[in-house]
N, C-alpha and C positions, 0 to 999 in steps of 0.2 A: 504493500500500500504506500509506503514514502518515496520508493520508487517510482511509483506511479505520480506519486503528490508531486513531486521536483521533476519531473517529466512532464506534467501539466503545466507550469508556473513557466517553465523555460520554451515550452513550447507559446502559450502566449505574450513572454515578453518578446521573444522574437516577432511577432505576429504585429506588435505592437512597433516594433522599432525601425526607425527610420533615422540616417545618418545625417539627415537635416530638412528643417522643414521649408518648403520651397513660399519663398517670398515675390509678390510684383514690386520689383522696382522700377520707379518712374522717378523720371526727372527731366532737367532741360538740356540740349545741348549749345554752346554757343562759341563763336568764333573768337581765339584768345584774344586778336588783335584788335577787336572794338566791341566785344561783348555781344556781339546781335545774334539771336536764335537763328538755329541753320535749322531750315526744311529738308526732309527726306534722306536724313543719314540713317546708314543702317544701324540698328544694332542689333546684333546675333551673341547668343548664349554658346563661347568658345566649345567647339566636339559636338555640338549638336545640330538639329535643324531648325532652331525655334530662330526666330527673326523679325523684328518689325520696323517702321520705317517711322522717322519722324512727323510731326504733324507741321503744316502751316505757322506755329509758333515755336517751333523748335521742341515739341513735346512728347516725350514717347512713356509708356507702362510693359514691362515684360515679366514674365514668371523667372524665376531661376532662386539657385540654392546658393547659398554660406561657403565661398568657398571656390564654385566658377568664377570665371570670366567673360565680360561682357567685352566684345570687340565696336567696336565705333570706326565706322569706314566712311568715308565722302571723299568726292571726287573733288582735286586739288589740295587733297588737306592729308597729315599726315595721319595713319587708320594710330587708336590708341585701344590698349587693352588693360584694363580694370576690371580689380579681384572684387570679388562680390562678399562682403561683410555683414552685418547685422541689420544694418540701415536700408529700411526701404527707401529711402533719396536719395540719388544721385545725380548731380549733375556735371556734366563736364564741357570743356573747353578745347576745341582743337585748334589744334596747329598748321597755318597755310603752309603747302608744300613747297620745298624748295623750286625755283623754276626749272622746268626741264628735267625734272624727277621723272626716273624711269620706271615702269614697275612691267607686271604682265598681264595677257590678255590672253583669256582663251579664245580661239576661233573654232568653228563648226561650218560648212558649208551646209548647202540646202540639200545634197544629197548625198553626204560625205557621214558616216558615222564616228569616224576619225578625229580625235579631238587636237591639234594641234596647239604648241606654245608659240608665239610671236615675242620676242624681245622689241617693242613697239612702248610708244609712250601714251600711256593711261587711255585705250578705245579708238575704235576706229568704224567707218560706214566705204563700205564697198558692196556693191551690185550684187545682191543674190548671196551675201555671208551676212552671218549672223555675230556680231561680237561683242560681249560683255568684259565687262572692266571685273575682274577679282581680284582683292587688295591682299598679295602676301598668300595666297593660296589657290591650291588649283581644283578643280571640278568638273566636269566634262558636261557639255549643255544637250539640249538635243534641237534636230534640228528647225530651224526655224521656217514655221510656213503661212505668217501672217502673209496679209494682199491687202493693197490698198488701191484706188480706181488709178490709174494714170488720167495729167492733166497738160494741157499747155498753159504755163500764165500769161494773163490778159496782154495784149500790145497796146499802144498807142492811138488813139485815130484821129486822126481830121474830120472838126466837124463839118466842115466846106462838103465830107462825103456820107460822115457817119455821124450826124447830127443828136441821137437820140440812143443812149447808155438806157439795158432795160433789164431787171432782176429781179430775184424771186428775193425776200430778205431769209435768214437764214438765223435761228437762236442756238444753233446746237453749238456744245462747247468741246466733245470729244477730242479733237485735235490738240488743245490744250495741252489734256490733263493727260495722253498719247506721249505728249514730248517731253513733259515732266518725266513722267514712267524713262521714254527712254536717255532722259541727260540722269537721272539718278541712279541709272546701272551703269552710267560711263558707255554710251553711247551718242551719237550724234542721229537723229531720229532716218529713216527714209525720206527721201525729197517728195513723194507724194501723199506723205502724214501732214505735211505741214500746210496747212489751210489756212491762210492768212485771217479770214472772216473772223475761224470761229477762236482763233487765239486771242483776237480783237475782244470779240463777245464773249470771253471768257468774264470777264471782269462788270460789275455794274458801272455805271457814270452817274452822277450826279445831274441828271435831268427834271424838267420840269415835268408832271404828269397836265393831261388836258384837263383842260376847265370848261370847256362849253358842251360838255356831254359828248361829247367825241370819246374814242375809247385809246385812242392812240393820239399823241400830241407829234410833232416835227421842230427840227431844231435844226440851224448849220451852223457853220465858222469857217471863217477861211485866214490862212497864214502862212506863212513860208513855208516851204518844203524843207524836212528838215536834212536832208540826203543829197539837197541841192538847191543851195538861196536862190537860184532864179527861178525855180519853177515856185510853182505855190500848191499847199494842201487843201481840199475841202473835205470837211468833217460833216456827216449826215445823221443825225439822231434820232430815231425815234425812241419815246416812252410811251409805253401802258399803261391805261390809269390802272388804279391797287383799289383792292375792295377786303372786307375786314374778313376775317375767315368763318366767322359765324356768318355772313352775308352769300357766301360760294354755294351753287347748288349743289344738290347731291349726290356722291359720286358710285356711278354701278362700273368696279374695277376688277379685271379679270387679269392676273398674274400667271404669267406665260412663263415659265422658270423650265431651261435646257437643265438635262441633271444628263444626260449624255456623257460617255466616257471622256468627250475633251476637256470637260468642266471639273475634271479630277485636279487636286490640289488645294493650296489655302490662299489663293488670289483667283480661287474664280468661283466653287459653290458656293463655301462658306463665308466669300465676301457678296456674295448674290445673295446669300441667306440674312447675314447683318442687314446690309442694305432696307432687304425687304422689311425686316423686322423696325427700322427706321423708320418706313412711311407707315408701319401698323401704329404706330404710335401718333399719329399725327390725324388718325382717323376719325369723324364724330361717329354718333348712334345712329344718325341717319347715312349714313354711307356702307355701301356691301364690300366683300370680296369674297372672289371665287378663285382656285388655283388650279391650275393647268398645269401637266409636265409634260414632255415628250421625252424619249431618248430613242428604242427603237421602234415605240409607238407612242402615241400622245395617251395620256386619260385626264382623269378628276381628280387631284387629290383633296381637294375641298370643294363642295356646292358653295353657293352663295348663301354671305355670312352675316351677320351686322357688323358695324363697326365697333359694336358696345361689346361682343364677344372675343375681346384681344386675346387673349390665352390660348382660345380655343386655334385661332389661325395663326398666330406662332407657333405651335405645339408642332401644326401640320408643317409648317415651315422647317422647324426645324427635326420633324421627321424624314425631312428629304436628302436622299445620298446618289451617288454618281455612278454610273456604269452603262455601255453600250450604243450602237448608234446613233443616228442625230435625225430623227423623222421630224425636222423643225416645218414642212409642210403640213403635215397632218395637225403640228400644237398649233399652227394658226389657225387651220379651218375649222379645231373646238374650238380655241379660246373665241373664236370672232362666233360660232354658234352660243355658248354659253352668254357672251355679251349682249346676243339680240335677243336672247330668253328672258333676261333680265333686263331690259332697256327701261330705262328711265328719262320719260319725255321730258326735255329741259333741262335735262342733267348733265352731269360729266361723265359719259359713256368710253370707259377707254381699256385698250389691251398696255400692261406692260411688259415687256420681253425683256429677260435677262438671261443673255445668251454670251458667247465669244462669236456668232453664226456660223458655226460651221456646220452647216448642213449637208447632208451626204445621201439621206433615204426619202424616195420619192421627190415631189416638185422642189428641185433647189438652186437653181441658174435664179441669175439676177432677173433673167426676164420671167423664169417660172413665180419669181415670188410679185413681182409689179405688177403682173396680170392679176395672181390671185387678190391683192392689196386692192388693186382700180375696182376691182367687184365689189369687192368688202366695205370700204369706205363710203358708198354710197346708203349703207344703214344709218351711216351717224357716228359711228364707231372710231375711234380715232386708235390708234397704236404709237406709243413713246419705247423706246431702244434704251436699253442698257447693257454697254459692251464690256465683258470681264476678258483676265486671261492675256496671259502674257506669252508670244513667243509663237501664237496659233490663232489670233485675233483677225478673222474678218470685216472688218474696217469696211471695203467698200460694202458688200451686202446689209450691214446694219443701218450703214447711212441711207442708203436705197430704202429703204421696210418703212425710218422711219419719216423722210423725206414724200415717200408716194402715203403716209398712214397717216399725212396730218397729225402728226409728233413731233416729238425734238428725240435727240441721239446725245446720249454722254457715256464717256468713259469712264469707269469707276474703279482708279486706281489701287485705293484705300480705302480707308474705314474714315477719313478725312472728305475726301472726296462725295462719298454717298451722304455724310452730312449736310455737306453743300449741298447734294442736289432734293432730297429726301427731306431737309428740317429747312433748310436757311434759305430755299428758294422754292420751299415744296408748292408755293401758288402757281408761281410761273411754270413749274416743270407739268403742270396736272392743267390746271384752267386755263382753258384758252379765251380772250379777249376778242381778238380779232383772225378772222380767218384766212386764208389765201393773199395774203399782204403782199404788193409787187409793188417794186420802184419805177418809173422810169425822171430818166435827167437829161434835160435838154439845153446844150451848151452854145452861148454864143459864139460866132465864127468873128467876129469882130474883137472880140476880146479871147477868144483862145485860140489856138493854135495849132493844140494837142493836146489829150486826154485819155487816161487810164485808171481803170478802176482796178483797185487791188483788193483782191480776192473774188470769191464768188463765181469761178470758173463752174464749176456744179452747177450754180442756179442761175444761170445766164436765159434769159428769154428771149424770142422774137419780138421787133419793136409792136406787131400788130396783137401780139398775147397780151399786151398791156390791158387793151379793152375787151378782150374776149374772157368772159366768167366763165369757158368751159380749161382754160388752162389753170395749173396749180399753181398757189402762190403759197410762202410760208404762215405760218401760225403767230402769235403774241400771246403768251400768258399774262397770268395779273403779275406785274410791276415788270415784267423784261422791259429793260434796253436792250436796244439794236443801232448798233454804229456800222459804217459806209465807209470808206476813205478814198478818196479822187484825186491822184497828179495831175495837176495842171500846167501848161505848157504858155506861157501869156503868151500874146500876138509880141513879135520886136523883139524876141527870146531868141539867137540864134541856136536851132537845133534841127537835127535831123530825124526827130520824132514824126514831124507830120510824113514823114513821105517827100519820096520826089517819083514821079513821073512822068513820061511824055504826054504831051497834049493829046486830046481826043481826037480822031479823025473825024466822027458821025455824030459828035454831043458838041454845045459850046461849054470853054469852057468857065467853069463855077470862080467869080472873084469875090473876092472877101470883101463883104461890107465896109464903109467908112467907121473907123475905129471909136468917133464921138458919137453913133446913134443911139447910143444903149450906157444905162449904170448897170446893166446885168450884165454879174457869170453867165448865172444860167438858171434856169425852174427846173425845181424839185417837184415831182406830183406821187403821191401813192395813193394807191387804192386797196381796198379791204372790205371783206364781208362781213355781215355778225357772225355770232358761232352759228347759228340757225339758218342764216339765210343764206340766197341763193345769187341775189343782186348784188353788184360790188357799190361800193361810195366812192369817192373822190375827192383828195385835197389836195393843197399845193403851195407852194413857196416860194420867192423869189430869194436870189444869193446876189447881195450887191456884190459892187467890185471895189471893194474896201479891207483889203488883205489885211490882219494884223502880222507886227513882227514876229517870231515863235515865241519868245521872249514874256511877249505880252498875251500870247493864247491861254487859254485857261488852262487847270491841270491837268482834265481828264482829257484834252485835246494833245497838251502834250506825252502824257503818258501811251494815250491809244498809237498815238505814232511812233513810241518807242517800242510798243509791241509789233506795229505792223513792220519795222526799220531787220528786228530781231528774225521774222518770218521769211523776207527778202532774206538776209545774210545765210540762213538755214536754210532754203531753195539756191541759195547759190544765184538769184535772178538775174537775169542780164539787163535787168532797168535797178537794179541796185545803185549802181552812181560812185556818191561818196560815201555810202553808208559804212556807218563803224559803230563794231563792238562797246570801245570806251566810250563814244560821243551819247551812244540809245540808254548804255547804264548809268551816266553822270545827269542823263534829264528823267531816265525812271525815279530816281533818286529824289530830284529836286521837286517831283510834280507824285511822291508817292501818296501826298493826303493825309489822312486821319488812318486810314486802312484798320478798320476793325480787327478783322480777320484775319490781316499778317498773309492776304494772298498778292497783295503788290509787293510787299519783299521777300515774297518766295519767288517771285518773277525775278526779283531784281538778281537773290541768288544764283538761279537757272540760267540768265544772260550771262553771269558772269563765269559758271560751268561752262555754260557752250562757248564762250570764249576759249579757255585752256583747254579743252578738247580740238577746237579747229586749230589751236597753235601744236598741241601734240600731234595733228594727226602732218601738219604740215611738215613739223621736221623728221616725224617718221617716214615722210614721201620723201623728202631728200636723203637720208641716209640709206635709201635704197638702191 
């Protein structure tokens, strides 16, 4: 019997014991030489796979034991590793790297299983390889098979020929939060990630909303160009009016959630699952939802819910795990059947998708899903994009789904990111204001020259779509901004933007108006539907020709042109100019605001990554 007694005793102390008890330490990180919080440095728990990324304010929470080591890596800075003590707070300070600091890079090509070393300085972007920056250790990646649309960016034209610039407007911010993703692995993004638009419209502005019962208000400015003092900038605004959230109709939302074997990992279900669990909280009593899966066939995993039963649809949320093909036709043709069973006249009828898209079983070409969508859309039903998933990220298909589904498209990098899109903008990303929104801008030949619209390659219209209701235009939520950016070319400017060609044999040809007929640029006009209706409205603007200096431009005018300046250098554009790295981060700087949210100096951060990456990869090309 004592045998047995001390045989029990020791068998439960062992049972009981643990060599330390696992702590979350959080804390800040910041840069030693001016204290300022760094966004999206890693930190990973040394020998293990646990890892998270910092927030917008330099803030991170990780589990780990008494005893580890937490590695702290960012790109330009020198990686540090700290032993993990008693204290759940830490915060540390890193160290800018010396210049020209060499380190390694793993390479993988797109059909190559082979994992290659490159003595290369910190990252690199070459045609069809995949290459992650690893700080002090090696890993072997697989391979990379995101896709993104190819685009040409926009040229110049002569309004003498091409009088009338015409566009669909555009709220989706994917692109963005894409090139974060990729300058925070030590990469330089692909040239057709970078959408100039929607990096622009990453950020709010500080706009007026309308007053005269209009649902959208218009705004311009015009100032020097900052990439090149003879030309000039026009700056195009719209706001949203904002409506109070108990004021929002309500909403019948149907959660399209890929659990498909691509979505295996902790940056694509389980941050599709956070996410979701996000906007469940943000739900009233009068609002449903239903959930949708697909992998190698779609079904139900929730009927429609109320909103007051939170528990209940998180439960099911987080009941959900990954495995097997990708029938993402089949989840839209339920999700959009579930949506019209439940329709709610007046309401916010909408599909959310959170996918990476990679659909592979049944209808899954870009054209198979735009025909299915053109049907679909005509219930009322609208569909919004949420892109997860690193490294197998269908980019162009999600923009397509949510571009033709009267949605918007975001990338949801982090657990940062989805709070963005989910808490801190959830009106705009759900409620739509205004429907089918299209610009067109009509430039004086008298006063310009030449003219170029940056970004917006994607939603480029025919000038005669303007007036026709049967073509698509983009969405507005409650409070979106939506900013425009236009180079201008003044008449008297020598350049060889507008064109030279020989005279017409069969036309006379076109002379440019007398230079005094007009105080106008040019008129702005957009039009836009309600959510309900069918008719479009019409407004419009006149742009004097009263350029300010940049100097004297507002902040949100100079900061959006440090973003679009940053966009050009990242495309490598051949209307880039003079633009430069120091010049775009010394006025994000000076024009960064109040910035709540610490997302204009995570920008300012990231310009100044993508800086030391295009210097790294430069003298990695000459040393070759």
């Amino acid at each position: 019997m004592k045998t047995i007694f001390f045989a029990t005793v020791l068998a439960l102390s062992l049972v009981g014991y643990r060599s330390s008890t696992p702590l979350t330490i959080s804390g800040t990180v910041y840069d030693s030489t001016d204290g300022t919080p760094l966004a999206g440095v890693m930190v990973k728990v040394d020998g293990t796979n646990t890892s998270v990324g910092t927030d917008a304010k330099g803030h991170y929470a990780i589990a780990a034991e008494n005893g580890q080591y937490l590695v702290f890596s960012y790109i330009g800075y020198e990686t540090k590793r700290v032993k993990v003590g008693k204290r759940d707070q830490l915060d540390v300070k890193l160290v800018p790297a010396p210049v020209g600091m060499l380190d390694e890079v793993v390479v993988v090509t797109g059909h190559d299983a082979r994992a290659k070393r490159e003595s290369t300085l910190m990252g690199g972007r070459v045609s069809g390889i995949a290459a992650t920056y690893q700080p002090h250790y090696y890993q072997p990646l697989l391979a990379n098979t995101e896709s993104y649309k190819g685009f040409a960016e926009n040229r110049f034209f002569n309004p003498l020929d091409e009088p009338l610039s015409t566009f669909a407007i555009d709220v989706d911010a994917a692109s963005y939060s894409n090139f974060r993703r990729f300058i925070n692995n030590g990469q330089l993004p692909p040239l057709d990630a970078v959408r100039i638009e929607e990096m622009v419209n990453y950020f709010q502005y500080d706009l007026k909303g309308p007053s005269n019962g209009e649902p959208v208000a218009i705004h311009t400015e015009l100032a020097t160009a900052p990439w090149n003092p003879k030309h000039r900038l026009l700056r195009i605004g719209l706001k949203a009016k904002s409506i109070p959230t108990d004021k929002l109709p309500a909403s019948n939302l149907v959660f399209l959630i890929d659990v498909s074997g691509s979505m295996m990992g902790g940056n694509r279900l389980p941050l599709a699952q956070a996410s979701m669990k996000m906007l469940v909280d943000q739900l009233r009593d009068n609002d449903h939802v239903a959930i949708v899966t697909y992998a190698g066939s779609a079904g139900v995993a929730l009927e429609s819910t109320p909103g007051s039963q939170k528990t209940k649809i998180k439960d099911a949320i987080d009941g959900l795990s990954a495995g097997g093909s990708t029938a993402g036709g089949a989840g839209l043709q339920l999700a959009y059947r579930i949506a019209r069973r439940h329709f709610i006249k007046g309401g916010n009828n909408r599909i959310i998708l959170a996918s990476d898209g990679d659909f592979n079983v049944g209808p899954s070409s870009d054209g198979d899903m735009e025909q299915l969508i053109a049907k679909e859309r005509q219930s009322g039903v609208s569909l919004s994009a949420l892109g997860f998933g690193m490294g197998n990220l269908k980019d162009s298909k999600m923009e397509l789904l949510a571009n033709k589904g009267h949605g918007n498209y975001a990338y949801i990098d982090n657990i940062t990111e989805a709070r963005k899109a989910m808490v801190t903008e959830f009106g705009g990303t759900l409620f739509t204001v205004a429907k089918d929104v299209k610009v067109q801008v009509e430039f004086n030949p008298a006063k310009v020259q030449a003219y170029r619209l940056l970004g917006y390659e994607n939603r480029l219209l025919e000038k005669e779509d303007f007036n026709n209701d049967e073509k698509l235009g983009g969405d507005m939520g409650v409070g979106h901004t939506v900013t425009a950016l236009y180079e201008i070319v003044p008449v008297g400017v020598k350049s060889n933007y507008a064109g030279d060609v020989d005279p017409l044999k069969y036309q006379q040809v076109k002379e440019r108006p007398a230079v005094g007929n007009s105080h106008e640029v040019a008129t702005v006009k957009f039009r836009y539907k309600d959510p309900d209706g069918d008719k479009s409205r019409l407004q419009q603007v006149a742009v004097a020709d009263r350029p300010l200096e940049l100097a004297n431009a507002s902040a949100d005018f100079r900061f959006a042109s440090a973003v679009a300046e940053l966009g050009m250098l990242l495309r490598n554009s051949e209307y880039k100019q003079l633009a430069d790295y120091d010049q775009l981060i010394a006025r994000a700087k000076a024009s960064k605001g109040l910035d709540d949210e610490g997302y204009r100096a995570e920008f300012i951060r990231l310009a100044e990554s993508a800086k030391l990456l295009v210097k790294s990869n430069d003298l990695a090309a000459r040393d070759r």
